[in-house]
C-alpha positions in Angstrom: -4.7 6.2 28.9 -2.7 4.4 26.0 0.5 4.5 26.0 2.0 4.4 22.0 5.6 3.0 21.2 7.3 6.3 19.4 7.2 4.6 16.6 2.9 4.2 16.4 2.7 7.9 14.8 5.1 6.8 12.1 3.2 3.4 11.1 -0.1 5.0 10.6 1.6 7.7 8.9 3.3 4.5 6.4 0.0 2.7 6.6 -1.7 6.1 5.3 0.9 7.1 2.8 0.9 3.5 1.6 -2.9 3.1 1.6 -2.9 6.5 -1.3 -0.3 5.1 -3.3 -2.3 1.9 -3.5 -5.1 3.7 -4.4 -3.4 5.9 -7.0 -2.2 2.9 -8.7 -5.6 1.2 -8.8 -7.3 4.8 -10.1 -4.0 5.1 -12.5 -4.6 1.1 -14.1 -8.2 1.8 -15.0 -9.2 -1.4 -13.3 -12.5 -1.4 -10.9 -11.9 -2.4 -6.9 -13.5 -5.0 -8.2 -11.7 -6.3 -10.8 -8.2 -5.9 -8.5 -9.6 -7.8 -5.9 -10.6 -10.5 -8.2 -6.9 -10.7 -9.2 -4.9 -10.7 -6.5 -7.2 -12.3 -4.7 -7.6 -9.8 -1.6 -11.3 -9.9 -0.6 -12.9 -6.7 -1.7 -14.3 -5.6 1.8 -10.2 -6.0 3.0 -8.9 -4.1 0.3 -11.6 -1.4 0.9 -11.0 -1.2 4.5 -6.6 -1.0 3.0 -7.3 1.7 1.1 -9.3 4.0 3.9 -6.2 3.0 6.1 -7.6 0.8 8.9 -5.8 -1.5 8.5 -2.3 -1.9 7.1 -1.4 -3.7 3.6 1.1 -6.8 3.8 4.2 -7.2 1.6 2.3 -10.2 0.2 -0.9 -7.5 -0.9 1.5 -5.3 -2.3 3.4 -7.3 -4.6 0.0 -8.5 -5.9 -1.1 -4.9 -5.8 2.0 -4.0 -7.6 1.4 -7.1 -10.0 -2.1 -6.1 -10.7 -1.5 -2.5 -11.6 1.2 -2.7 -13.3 4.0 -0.6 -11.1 7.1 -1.6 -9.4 6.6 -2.7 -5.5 8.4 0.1 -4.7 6.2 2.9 -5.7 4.7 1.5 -2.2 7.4 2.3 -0.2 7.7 6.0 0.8 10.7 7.4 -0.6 12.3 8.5 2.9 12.4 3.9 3.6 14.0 3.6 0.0 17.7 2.8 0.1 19.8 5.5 -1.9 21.7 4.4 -5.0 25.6 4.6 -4.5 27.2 7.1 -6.4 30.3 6.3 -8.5 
């Protein structure tokens, strides 16, 4: 029997919800697997086996990700990790 920090459910649920808003940004550019592989340099097999989730994405891969589609590097951080803006 494993025994699972209490924090293993919430990385694979970041690794998940990271993983779908990588691949919503590729689907959302227009730009093959392929193609964003070729430009940020991520070997396709690793960026395919990122996107199913089975592995998790670095913070180097993501600001390439985020480079290569065209979005912010925070559209891959799940909202709930984002700091709030102070209010005035």
């Amino acid at each position: 029997m494993t025994n699972f920090s209490p924090y293993h459910s919430l990385a694979v649920e970041v690794t998940d919800w990271t993983a779908k808003a990588v691949a919503q940004a590729i689907l959302n550019s227009g730009k093959s697997q392929l193609r964003i592989s070729e430009e940020t340099g991520v070997p396709r097999p690793t960026l395919r086996r990122k996107l199913k989730a089975a592995t998790a994405f670095n913070w180097a891969e993501l600001i390439l990700l985020a480079e290569a589609t065209g979005v912010h590097p925070s559209t891959f951080t799940p909202e709930s990790f984002r700091k709030p803006k102070p209010t005035a």
